[in-house]
C-alpha positions in Angstrom: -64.1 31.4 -102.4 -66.9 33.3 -100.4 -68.3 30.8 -98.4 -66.8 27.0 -97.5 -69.5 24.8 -96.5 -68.1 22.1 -93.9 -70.2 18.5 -94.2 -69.3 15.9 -91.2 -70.9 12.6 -92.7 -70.9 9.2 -90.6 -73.6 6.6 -91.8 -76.2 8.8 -93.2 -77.1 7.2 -96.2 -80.5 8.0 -96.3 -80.5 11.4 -95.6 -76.9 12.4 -97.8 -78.5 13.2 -101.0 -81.1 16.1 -100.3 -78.2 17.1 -98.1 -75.6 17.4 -101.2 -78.4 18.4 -103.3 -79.0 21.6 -101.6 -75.3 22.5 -101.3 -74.9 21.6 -105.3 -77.5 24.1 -106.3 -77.2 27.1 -104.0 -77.7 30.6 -106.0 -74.6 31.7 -104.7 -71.1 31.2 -106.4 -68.1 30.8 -105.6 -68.5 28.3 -102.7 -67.2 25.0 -102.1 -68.5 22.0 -100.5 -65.7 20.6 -98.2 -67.6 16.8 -97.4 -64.9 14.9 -94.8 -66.8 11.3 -94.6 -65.9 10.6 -90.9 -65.6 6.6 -90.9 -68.6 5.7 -92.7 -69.4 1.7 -92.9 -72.4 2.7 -95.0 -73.1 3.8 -98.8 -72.1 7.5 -97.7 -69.2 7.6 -99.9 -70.6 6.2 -102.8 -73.2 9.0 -102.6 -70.4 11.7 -101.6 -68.3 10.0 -105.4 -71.1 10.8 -107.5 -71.0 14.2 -106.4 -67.4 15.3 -106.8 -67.5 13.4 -110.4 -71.0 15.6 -111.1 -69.3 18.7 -109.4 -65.7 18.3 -109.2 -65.1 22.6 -108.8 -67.3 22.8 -106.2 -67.0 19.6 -103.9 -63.8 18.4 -102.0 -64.5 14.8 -100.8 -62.0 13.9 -98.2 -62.3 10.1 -96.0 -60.9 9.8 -91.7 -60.6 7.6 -89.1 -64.0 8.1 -86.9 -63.8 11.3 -84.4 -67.1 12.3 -84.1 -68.4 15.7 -85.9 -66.3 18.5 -84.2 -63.2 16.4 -85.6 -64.7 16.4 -88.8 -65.3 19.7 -88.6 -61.5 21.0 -87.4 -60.8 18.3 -90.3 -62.6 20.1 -92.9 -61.4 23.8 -91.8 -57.7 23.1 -92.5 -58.8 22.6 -96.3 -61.5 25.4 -96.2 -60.3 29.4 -98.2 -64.0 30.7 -98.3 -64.3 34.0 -96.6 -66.9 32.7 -94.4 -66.9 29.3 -93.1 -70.7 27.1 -93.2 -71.3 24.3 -91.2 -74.2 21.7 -92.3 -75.1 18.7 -90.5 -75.7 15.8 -93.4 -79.0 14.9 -92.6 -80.3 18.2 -92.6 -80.5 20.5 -95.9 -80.7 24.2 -96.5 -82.6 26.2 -99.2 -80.9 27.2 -101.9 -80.6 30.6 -101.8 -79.4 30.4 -97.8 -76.0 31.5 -98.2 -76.1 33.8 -100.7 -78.5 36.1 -98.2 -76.3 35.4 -95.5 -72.8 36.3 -97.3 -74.8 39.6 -98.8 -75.7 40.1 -95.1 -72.1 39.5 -93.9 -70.8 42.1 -96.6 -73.4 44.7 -95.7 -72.7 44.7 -92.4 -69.1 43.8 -92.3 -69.9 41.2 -89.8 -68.3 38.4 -88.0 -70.8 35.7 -87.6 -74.4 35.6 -89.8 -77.4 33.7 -87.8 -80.0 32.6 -89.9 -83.7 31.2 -88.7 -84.4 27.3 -88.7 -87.2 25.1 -89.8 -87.4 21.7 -87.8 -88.7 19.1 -90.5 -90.5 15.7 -90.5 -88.4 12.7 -92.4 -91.4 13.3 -95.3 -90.9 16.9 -95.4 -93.7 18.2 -93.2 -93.2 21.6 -91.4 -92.7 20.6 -87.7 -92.1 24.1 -85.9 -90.5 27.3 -87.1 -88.1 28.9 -85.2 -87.1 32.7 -86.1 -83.3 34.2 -85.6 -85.0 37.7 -84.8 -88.0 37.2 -82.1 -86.9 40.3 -79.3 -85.2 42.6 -81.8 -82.4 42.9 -79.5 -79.2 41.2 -79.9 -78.4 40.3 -76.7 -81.9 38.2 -76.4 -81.6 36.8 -79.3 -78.3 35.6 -79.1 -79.0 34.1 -75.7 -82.4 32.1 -76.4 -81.2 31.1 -79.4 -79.6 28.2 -80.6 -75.6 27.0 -79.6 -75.6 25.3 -83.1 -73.5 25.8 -85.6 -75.3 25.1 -88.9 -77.4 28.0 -88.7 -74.4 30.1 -89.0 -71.4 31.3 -90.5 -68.2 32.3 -89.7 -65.8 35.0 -90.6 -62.8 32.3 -91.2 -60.3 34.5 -90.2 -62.1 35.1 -86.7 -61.6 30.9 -86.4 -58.3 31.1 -86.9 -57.1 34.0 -85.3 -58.2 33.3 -82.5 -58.4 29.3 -82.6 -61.6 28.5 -82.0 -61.9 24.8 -82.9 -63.8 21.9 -81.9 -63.5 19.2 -78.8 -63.4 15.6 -80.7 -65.6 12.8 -79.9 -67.4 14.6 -77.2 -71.5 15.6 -77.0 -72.0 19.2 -76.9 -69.4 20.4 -79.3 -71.5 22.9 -80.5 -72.0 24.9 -77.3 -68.2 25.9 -76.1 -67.4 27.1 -79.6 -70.9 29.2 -80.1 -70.5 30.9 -76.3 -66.9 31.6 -77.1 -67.6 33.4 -80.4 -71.4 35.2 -79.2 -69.4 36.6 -76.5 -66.7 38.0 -77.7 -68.0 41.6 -78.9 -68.1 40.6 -82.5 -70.1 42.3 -85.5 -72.9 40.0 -85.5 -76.0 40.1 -87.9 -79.2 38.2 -88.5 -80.9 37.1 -91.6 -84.8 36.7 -90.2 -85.7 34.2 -92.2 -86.1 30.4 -91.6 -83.5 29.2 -94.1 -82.0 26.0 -92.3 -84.0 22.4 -92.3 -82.8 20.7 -89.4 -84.3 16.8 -89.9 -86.1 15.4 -86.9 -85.6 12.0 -86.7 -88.0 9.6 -84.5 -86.9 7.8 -81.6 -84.2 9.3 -78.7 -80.7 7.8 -78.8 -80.5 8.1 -75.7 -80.5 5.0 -73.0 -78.6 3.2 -70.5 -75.5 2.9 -72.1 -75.4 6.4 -73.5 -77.5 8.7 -70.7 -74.5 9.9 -68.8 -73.2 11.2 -71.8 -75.4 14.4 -71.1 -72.8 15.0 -68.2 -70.4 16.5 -71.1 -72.4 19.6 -71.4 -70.5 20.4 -68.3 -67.4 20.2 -69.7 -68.5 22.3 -72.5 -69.5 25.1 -69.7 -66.1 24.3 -68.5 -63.9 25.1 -71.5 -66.4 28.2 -72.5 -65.5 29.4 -68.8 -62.2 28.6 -69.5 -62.2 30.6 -72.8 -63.9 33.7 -71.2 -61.4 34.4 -68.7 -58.3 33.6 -70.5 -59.8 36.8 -72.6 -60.8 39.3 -69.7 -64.7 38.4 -70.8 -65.7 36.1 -67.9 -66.4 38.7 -65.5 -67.9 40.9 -68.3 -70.2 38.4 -69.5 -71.1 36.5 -66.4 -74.8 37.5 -66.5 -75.3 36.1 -69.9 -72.7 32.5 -69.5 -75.0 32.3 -66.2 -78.0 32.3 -68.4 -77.1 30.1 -70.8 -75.8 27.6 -68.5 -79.3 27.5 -66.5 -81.4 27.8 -70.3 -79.3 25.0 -71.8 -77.4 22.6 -68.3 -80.7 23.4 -65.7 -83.6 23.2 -67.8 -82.5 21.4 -71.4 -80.3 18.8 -70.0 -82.1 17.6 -67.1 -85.3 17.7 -69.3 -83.6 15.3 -71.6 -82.8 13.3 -69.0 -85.7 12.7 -67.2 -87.7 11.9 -70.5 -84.9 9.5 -71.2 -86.5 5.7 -71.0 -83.2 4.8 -68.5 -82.9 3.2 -65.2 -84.4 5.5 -62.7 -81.1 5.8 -60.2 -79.0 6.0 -62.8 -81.5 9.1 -63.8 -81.0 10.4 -60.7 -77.5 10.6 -60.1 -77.0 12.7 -64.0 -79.6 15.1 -62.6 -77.9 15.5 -59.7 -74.6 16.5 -61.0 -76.1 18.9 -63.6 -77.8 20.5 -60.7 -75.3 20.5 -58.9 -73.2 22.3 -61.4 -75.4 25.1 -61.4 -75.5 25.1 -58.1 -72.1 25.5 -57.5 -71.0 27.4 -60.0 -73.8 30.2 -59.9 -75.3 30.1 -56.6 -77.7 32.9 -57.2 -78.4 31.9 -60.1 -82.2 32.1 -59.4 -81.9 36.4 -59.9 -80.6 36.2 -62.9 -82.1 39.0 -65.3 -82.6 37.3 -68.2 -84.8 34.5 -66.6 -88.0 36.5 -67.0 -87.9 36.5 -70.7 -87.9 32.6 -70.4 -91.1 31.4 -72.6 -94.0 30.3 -70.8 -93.2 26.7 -70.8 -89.7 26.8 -70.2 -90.4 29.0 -67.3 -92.9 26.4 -65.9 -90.2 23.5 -66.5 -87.8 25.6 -65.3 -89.9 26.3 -61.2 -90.5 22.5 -61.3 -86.7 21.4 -61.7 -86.6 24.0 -58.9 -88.4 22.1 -56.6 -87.5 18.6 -57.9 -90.6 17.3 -58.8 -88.9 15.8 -61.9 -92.0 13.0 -62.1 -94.5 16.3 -62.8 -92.1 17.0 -65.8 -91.8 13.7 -67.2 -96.1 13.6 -66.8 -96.3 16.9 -68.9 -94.1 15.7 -71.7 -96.0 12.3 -71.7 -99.2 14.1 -72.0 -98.3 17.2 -74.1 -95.1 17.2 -76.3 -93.8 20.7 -75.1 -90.1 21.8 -76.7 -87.5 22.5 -74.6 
């Protein structure tokens, strides 16, 4: 196979079939559709069935206890023999022809990782925002105000493996430890500039009471990627760039998320104050960091707020203008 495409599905009935449909009809061959249903309770696997009997040689169907997507994800690896590796979130969908232009990318360039651009959707459809892999033309930039997602991605499987790059289990953040540890380890990467990913914005945050402190596990994603780095001689090497990233994605993203968060306002406080702190500590002149100037104006205004924690001023500009972060 040339590409496996790995699906996590829990409870995602209504989304599941553009999801498969778009997998199903891609213009490349030779790929395979590994779908690990990860403890559904809804009509998910009735939806994944009709598949595999429609396209039994190019969907594997496999059912698991509930471990949140990065299990599903190791899950679906150990049954994956593409070349490349996929990774699609199953309430999002791709166009058809995304991975053949990545895997002719990938063979072009003999590269280790493809990164392809994004297009954040409406639930009907509608063209919410577009958001280009290629915007500096230089790779380091790119790779560092881009996205830690997966699923705009793929993987040389062999890189995976070799170097066992797999994902934490019913944790938040998932994503992030395994993207820094791949991006930064000097591989052949490439870029497809074209917005071939449809990541599905749904309404509403998940986030509340119960749940808010759960942001506090980007730290021990930063932890692990740290971790990673200097276990292979790259910490010091790429300290400039994991400092970045930590204040792009802990420092401005997380605390953002937080402080728009409808949540009790102590409770608030004290997850701020432990992501800040994390910086803090970790990167305590963090504030010169080169890449910082090539923040976008609104992240950069976010950014000198959180600075002087006037977290109120942030939650007035998002209640007043909707500005991504």
């Amino acid at each position: 196979m040339k590409v496996s495409i790995i699906v996590p599905v829990y409870n995602v009935e209504k989304y599941l079939d553009k999801c498969l449909n778009s997998l199903v009809n891609q213009t490349l061959e030779d790929i395979e559709i590994i779908v690990i249903n990860d403890g559904s309770t809804d009509n998910s696997q009735n939806i994944i069935d009709k598949y595999v009997k429609k396209y039994p040689n190019k969907i594997k169907s496999f059912i698991k206890e509930n471990g949140g997507q990065g299990s599903a994800r190791n899950y679906g690896l150990k049954y994956a023999t593409g070349e490349y590796i996929g990774y699609v979130d199953s309430d999002d969908y791709v166009n058809f022809d995304m991975f053949e232009k990545m895997y002719n990318k990938a063979k072009i360039e003999n590269s280790d990782v493809v990164i392809c651009g994004t297009n954040v959707v409406s639930i009907e459809g509608n063209l919410l925002k577009r958001e280009p892999s290629v915007v500096y033309n230089n790779l380091t930039l790119d790779l560092l105000l881009g996205k830690l997602a997966v699923w705009n991605k793929i993987y040389r499987k062999d890189l995976i493996i070799k170097n066992n790059i797999l994902f934490r289990s019913k944790v938040w953040y998932e994503d992030v430890d395994f993207t820094v540890k791949v991006i930064f380890d000097n591989l052949q990467i490439s870029f497809v500039n074209e917005e071939l990913y449809n990541y599905l914005l749904r309404p509403g945050s998940t986030m509340n009471n119960s749940n808010i402190s759960k942001n506090l596990e980007i730290i021990d994603s930063f932890n692990e990627a740290i971790k990673y780095l200097k276990s292979n001689n790259l910490y010091e090497k790429k300290y400039q760039e994991l400092e970045f990233i930590t204040i792009y994605h802990v420092y401005i993203s997380a605390v953002v998320r937080v402080i728009t968060t409808k949540a009790d306002r102590n409770l608030k406080k004290k997850v701020i104050t432990k992501l800040i702190d994390f910086v803090e500590n970790n990167y305590p002149n963090y504030n010169k960091n080169k890449y910082i100037k090539f923040l976008d104006k609104n992240k950069k205004i976010i950014y000198n707020i959180i600075r002087l924690k006037q977290y109120w001023i942030v939650k007035l500009i998002f209640k007043v203008k909707n500005i991504g972060v």
